[in-house]
Backbone as CSV, one residue per row, in Angstrom:
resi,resn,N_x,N_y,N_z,CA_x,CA_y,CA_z,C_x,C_y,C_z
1,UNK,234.376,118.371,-82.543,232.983,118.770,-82.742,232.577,118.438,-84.164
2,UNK,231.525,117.974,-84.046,231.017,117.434,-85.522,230.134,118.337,-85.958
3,UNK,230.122,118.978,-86.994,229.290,120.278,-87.579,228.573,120.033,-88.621
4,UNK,227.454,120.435,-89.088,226.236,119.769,-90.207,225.109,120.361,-89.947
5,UNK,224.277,120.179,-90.651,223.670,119.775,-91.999,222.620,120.198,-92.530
6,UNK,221.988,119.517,-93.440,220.678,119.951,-94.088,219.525,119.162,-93.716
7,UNK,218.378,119.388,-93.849,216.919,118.678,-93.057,217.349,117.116,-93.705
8,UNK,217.121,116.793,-92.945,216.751,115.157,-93.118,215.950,114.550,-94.145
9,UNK,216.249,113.273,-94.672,215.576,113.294,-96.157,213.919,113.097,-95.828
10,UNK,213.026,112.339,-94.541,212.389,112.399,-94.733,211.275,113.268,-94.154
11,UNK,212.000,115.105,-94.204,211.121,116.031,-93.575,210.412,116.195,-94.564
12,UNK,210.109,116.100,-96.209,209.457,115.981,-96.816,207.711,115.522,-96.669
13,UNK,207.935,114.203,-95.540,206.792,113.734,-95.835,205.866,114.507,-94.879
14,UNK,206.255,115.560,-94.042,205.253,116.443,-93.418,205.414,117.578,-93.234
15,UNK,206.344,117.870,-93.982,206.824,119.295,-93.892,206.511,119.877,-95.538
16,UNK,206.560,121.009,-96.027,206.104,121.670,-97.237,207.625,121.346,-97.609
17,UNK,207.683,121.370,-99.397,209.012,121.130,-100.010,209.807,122.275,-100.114
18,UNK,210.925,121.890,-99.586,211.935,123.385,-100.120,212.190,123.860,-101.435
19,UNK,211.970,125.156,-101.423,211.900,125.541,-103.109,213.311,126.302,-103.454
20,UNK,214.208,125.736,-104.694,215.437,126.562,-104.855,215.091,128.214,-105.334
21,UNK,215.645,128.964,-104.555,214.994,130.174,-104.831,215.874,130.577,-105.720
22,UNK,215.318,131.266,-106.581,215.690,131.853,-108.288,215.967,133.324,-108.310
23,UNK,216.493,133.948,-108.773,216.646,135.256,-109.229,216.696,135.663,-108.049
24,UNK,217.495,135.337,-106.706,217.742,136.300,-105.427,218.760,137.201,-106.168
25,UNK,219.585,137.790,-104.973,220.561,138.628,-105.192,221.629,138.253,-104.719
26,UNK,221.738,136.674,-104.965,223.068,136.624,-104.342,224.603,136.716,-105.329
27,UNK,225.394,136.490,-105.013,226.535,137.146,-105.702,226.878,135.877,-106.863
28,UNK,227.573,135.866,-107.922,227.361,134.811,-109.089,229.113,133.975,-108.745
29,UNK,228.926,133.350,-107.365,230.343,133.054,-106.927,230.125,131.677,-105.884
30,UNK,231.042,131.512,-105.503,230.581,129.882,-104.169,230.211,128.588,-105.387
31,UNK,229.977,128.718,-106.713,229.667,127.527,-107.091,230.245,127.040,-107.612
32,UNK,230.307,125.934,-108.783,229.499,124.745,-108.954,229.886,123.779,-109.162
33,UNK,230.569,122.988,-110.183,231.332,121.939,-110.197,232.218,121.661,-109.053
34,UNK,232.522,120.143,-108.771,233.257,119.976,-107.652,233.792,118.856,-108.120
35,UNK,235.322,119.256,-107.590,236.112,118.116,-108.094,236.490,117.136,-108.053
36,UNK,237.340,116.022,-108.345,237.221,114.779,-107.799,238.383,114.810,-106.450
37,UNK,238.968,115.847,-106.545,239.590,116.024,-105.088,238.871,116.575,-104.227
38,UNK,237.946,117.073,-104.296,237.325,117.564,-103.333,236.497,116.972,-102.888
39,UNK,235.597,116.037,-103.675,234.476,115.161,-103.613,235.098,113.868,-102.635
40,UNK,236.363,113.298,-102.725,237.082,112.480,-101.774,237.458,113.581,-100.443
41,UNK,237.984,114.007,-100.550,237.761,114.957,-99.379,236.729,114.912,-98.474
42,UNK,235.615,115.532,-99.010,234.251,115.631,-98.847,233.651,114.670,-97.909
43,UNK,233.929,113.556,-98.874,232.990,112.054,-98.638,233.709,111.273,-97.382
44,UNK,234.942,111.731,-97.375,236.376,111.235,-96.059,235.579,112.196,-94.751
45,UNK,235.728,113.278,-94.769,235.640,114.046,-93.664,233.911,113.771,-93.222
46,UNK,233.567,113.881,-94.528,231.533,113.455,-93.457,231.345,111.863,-92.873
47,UNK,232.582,111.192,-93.166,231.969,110.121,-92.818,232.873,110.173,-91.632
48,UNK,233.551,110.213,-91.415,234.511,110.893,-89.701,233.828,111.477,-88.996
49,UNK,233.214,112.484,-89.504,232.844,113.330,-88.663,231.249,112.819,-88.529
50,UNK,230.474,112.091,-89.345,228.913,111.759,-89.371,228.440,110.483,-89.233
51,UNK,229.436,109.880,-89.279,228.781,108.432,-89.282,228.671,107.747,-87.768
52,UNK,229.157,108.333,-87.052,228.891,108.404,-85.547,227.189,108.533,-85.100
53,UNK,226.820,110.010,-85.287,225.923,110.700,-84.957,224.720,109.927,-85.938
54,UNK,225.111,109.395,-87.603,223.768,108.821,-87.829,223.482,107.431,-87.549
55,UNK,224.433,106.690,-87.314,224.362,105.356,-87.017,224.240,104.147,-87.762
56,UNK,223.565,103.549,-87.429,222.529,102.430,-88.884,222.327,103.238,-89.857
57,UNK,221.485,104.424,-89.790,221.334,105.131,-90.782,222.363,105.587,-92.084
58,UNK,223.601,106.048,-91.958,224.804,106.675,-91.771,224.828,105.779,-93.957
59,UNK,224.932,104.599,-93.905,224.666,104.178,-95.342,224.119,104.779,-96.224
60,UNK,222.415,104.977,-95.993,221.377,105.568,-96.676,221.863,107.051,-96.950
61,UNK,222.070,107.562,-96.124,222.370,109.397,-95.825,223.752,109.387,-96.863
62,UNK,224.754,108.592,-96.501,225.874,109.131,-97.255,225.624,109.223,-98.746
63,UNK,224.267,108.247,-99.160,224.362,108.835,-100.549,223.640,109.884,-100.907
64,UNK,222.676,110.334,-99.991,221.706,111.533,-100.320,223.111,112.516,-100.331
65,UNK,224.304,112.591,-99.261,224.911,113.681,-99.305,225.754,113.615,-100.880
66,UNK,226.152,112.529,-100.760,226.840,112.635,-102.380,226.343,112.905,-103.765
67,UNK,224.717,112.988,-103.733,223.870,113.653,-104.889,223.668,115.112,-104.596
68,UNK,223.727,115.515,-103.186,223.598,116.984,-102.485,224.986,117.618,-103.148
69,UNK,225.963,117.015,-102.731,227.561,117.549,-103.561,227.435,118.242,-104.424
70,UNK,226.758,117.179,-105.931,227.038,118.305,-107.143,226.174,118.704,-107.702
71,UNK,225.169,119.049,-106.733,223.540,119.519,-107.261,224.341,120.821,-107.674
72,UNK,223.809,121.470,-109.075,223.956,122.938,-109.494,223.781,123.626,-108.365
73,UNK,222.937,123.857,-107.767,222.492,124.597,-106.618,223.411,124.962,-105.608
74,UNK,223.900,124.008,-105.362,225.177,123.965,-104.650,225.806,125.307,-104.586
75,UNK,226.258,125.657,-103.540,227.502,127.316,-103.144,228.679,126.090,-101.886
76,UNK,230.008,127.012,-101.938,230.428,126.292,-101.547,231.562,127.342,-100.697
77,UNK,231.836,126.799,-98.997,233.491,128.273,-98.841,234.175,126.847,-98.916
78,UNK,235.503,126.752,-99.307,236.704,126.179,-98.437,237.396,126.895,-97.706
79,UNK,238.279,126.094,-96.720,238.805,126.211,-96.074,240.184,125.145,-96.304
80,UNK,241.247,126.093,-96.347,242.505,125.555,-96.477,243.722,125.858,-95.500
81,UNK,244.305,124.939,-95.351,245.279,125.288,-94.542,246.836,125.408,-94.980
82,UNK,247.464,126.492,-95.091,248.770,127.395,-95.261,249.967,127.603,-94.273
83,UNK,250.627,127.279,-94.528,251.765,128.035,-93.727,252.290,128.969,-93.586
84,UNK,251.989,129.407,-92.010,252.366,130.713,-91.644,253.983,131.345,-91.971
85,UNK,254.209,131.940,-92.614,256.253,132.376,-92.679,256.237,132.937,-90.958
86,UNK,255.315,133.873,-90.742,256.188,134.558,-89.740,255.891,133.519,-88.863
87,UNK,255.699,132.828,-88.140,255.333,131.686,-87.079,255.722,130.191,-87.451
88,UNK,256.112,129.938,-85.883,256.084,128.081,-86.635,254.563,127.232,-86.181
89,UNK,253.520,127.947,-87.071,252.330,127.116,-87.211,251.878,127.421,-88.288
90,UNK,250.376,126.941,-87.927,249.840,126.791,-89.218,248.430,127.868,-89.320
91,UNK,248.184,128.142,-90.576,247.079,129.140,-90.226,246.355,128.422,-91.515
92,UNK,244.754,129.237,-91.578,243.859,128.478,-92.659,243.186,129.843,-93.390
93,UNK,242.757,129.696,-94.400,242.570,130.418,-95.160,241.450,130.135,-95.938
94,UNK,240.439,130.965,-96.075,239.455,130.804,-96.911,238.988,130.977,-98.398
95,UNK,238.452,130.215,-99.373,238.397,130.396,-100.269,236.515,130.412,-101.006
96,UNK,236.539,131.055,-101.633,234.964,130.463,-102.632,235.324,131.257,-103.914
97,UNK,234.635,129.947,-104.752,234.824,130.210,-106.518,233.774,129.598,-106.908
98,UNK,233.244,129.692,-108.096,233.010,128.700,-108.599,232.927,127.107,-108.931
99,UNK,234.175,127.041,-109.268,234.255,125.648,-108.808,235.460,125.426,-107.573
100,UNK,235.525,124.268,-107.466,236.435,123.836,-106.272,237.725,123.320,-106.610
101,UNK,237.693,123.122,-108.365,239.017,122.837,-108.970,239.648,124.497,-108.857
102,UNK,238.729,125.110,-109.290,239.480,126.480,-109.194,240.256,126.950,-107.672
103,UNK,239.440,126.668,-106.631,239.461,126.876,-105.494,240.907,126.164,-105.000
104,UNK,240.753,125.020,-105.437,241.960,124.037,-104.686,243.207,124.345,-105.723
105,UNK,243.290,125.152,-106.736,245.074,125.546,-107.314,245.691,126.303,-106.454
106,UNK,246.692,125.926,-106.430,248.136,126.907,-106.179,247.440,127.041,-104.265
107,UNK,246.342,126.135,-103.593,246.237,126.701,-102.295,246.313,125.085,-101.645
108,UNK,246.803,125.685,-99.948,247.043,124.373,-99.441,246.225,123.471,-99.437
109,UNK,246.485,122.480,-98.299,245.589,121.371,-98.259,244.073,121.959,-97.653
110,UNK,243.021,120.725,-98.098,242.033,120.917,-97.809,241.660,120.632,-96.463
111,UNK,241.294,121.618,-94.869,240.905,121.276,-93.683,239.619,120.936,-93.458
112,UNK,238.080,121.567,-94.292,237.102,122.068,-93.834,236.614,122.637,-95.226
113,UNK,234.749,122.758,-95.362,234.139,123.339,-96.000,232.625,123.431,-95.538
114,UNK,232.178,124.391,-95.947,230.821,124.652,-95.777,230.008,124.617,-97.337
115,UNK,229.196,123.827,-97.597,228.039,123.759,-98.430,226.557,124.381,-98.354
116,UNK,226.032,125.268,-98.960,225.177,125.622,-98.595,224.102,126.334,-99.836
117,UNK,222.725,126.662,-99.986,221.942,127.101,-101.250,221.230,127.786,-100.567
118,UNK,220.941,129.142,-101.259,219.680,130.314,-100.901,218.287,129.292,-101.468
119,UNK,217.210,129.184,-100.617,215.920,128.491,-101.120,214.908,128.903,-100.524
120,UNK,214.073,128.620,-100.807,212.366,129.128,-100.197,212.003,128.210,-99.305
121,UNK,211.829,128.585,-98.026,211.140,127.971,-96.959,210.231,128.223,-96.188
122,UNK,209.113,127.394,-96.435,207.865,127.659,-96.140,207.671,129.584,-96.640
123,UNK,207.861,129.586,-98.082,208.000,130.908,-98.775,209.007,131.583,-98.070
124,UNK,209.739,131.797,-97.678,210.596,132.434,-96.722,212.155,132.452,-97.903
125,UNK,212.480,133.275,-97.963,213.904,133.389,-98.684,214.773,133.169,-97.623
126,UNK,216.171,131.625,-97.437,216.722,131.657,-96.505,218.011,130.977,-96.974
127,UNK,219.189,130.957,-96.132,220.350,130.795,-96.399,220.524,129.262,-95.516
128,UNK,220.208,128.002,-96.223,220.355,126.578,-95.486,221.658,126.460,-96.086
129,UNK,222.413,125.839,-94.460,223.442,125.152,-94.533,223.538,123.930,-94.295
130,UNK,223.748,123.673,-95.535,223.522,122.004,-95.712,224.698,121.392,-95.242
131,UNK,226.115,121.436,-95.433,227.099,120.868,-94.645,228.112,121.761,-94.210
132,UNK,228.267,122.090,-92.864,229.779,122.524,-92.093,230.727,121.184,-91.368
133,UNK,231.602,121.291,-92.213,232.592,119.806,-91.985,234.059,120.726,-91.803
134,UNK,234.491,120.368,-90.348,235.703,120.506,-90.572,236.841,118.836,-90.195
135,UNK,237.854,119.156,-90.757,238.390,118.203,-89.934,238.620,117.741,-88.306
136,UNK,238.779,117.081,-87.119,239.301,117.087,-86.207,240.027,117.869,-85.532
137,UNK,241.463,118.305,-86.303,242.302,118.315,-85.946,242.147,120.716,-85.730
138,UNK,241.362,120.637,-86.433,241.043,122.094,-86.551,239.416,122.448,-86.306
139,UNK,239.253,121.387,-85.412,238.187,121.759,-84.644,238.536,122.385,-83.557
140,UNK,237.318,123.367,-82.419,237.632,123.835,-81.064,238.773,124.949,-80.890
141,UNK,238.670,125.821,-82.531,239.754,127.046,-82.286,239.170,127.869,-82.975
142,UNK,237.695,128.420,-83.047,236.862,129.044,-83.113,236.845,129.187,-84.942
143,UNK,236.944,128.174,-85.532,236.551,128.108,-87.008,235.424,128.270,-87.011
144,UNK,234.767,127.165,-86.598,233.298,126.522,-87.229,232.665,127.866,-86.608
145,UNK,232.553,128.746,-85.491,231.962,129.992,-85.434,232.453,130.853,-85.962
146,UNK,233.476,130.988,-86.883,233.834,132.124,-87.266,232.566,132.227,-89.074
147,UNK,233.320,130.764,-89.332,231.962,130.173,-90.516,231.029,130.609,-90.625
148,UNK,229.894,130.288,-89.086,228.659,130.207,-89.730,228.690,131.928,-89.500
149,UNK,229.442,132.925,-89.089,229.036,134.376,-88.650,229.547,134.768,-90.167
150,UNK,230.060,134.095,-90.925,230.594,134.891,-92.315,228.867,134.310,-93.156
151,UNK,228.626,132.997,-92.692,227.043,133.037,-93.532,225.917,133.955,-93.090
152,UNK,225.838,133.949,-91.594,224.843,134.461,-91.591,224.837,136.093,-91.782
153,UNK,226.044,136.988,-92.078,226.303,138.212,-92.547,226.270,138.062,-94.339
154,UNK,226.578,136.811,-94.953,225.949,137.061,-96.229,224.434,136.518,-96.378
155,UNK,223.525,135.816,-95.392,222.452,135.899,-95.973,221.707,137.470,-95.201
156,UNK,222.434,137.871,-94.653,221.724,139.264,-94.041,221.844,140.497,-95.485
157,UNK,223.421,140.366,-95.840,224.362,140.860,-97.003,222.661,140.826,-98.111
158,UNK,221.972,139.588,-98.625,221.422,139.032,-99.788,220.017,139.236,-99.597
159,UNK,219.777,140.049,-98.325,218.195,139.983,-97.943,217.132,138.859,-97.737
160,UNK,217.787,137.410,-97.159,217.246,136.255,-96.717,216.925,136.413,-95.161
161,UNK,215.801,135.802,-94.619,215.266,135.875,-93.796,215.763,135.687,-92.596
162,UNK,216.598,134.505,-93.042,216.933,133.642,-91.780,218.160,132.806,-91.960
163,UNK,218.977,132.484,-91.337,219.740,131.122,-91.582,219.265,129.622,-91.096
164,UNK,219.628,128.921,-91.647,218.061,127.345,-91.545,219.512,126.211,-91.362
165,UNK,219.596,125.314,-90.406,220.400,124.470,-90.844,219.984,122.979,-89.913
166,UNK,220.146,121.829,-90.221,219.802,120.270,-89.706,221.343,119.826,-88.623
167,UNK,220.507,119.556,-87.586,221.377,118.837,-86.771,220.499,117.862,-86.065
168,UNK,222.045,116.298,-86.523,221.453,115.351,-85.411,221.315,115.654,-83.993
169,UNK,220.281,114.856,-83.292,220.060,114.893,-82.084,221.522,114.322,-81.515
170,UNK,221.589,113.604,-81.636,222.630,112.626,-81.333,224.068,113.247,-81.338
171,UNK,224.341,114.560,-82.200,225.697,114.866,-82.709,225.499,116.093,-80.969
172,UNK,225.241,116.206,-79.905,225.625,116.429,-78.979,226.163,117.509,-78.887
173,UNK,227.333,118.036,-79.312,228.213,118.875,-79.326,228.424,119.548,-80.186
174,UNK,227.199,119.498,-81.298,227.212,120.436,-82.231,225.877,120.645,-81.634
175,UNK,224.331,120.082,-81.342,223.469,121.027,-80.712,224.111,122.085,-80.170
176,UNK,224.868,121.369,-79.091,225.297,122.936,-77.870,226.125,123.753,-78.390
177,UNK,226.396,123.776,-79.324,227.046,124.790,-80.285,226.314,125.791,-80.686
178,UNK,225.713,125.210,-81.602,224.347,125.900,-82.169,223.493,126.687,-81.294
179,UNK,223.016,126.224,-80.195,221.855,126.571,-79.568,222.864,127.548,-78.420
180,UNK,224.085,126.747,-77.632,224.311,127.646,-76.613,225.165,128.809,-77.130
181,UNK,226.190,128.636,-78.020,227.064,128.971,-78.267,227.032,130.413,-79.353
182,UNK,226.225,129.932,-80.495,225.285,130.969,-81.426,224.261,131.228,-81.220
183,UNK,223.137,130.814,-80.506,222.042,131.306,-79.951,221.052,131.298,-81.117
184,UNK,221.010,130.017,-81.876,220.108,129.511,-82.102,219.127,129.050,-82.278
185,UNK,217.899,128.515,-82.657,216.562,128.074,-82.069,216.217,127.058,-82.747
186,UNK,214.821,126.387,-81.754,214.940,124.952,-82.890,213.725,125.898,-83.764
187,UNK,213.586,125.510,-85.253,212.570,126.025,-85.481,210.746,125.484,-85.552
188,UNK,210.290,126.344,-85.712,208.687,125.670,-85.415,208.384,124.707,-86.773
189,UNK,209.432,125.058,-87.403,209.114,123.584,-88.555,209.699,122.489,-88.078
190,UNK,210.754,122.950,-87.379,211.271,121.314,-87.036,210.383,119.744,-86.522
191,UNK,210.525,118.891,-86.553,209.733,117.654,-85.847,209.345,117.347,-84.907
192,UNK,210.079,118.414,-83.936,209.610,118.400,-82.460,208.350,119.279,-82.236
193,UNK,208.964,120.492,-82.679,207.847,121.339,-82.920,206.328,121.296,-83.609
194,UNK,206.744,120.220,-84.824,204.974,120.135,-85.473,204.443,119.019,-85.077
195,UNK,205.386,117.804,-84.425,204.477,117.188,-83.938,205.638,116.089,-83.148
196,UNK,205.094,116.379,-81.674,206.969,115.616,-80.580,206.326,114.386,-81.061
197,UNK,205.074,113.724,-80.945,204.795,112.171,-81.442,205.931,111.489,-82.531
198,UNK,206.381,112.111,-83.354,207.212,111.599,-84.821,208.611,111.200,-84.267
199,UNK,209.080,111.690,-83.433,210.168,111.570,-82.462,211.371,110.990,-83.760
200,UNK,211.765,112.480,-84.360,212.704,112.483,-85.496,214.000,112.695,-84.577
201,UNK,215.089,111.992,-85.766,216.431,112.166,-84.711,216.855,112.985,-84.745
202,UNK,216.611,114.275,-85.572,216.983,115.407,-85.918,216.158,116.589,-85.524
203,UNK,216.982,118.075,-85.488,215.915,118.842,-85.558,216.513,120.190,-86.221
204,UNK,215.593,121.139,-86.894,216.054,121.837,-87.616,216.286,122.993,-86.948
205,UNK,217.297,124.013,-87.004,217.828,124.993,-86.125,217.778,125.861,-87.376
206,UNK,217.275,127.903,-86.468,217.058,128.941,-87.611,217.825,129.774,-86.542
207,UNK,218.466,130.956,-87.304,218.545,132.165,-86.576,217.905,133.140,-87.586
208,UNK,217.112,133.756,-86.954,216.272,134.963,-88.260,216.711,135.991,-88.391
209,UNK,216.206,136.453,-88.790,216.571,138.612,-89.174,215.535,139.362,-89.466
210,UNK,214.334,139.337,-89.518,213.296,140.170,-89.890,211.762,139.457,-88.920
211,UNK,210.915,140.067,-89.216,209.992,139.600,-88.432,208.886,138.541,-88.805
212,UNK,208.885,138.595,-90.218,208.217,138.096,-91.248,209.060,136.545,-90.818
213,UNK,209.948,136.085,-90.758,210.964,135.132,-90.882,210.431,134.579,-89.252
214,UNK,210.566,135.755,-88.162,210.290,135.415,-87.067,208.925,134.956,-86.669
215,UNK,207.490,135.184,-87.545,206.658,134.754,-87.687,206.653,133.498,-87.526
216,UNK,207.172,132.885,-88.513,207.295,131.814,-89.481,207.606,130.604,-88.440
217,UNK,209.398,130.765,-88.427,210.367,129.992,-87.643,210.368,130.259,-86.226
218,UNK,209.895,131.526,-85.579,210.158,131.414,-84.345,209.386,130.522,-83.154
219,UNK,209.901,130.616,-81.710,209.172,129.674,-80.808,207.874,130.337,-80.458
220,UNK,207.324,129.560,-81.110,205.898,130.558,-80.512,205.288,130.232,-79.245
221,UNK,205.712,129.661,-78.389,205.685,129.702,-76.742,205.733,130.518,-76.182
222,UNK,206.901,131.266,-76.656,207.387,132.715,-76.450,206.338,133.631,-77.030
223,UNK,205.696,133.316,-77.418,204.220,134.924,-77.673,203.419,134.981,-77.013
């Protein structure tokens, strides 16, 4: 299962700009520098796991993601994988620091990470997850949901509205993740929603928490 991302670079041109939101309450941890092991890491596993789902495109995008990497803004979990003593397998373990040099001492190899920034959407204080990447091999053993339920309990934790995150059309098996699996929605900002004519390959998925948020992002079909 291929797991991701953040809005597409060109929701800009009809959508309002996302604003990095300032002085929330979130905790002074998950960031910032990222290392050059991690950044190969990083750039290995999205293109495994993404260059499928964007296609032709897949060039252009990989560098928006590699300026997304070490934006300050940036929060970050890893995910590492350890060896179990009492068992003969393997178990994974989570980490967030500051930086990711800090993160990656004295802990195993790197499986998986989630990238993500508290920002203003459409005024809305919300928790976008810009990249959930795991490897292959530790996909389909209930990581990637265990993930996004540890985000969306810290943007509930931080008093953000909603959780906001970009998925290709195309990546298949991460829609039905999202939508069947977490119960998801596309949101009314997404491209389908403000206008199906634009016929974007992407669409943006929210789960909310308040009503104000549900205003905003929800399906309004449903009212």
């Amino acid at each position: 299962m291929h797991l991701s991302e953040r809005r597409g670079r060109n929701a800009a041109r009809y959508l309002p700009r996302r604003k990095q939101l300032k002085n929330s309450s979130k905790p002074p941890v998950h960031k910032r520098t990222t290392s050059l092991l991690f950044q190969s890491f990083a750039i290995s596993t999205q293109r495994l796991n993404m260059e499928g789902p964007y296609g032709s495109e897949w060039p252009e995008e990989e560098k928006v993601k590699r300026r997304e990497m070490v934006d300050h803004e940036a929060h970050y979990v890893f995910v590492h994988e350890v060896a179990n003593s009492n068992a003969d397998e393997m178990t994974t373990m989570l980490t967030a620091a500051k930086t990711s040099t800090c993160c990656l001492k004295n802990s195993g190899p790197l499986v998986g990470f989630v990238q993500y920034r508290f920002v203003l959407e459409e005024e809305i204080p919300v928790l976008y997850v810009y990249e959930l990447q795991l490897e292959p091999r530790v996909q389909g053993k209930g990581l990637g949901k265990f993930l996004m339920q540890l985000l969306e309990f810290m943007a509930q934790k931080n008093c953000m509205g909603a959780v906001m995150l970009t998925v290709q059309k195309a990546n298949v098996l991460a829609v039905d993740f999202y939508i069947s699996k977490l119960r998801y929605i596309i949101s009314a900002t997404s491209p389908s929603k403000v206008n199906p004519m634009m016929n974007k390959s992407y669409e943006i998925l929210c789960k909310v928490f308040n009503d104000e948020a549900k205003t905003i992002f929800g399906d309004r079909e449903d009212e």
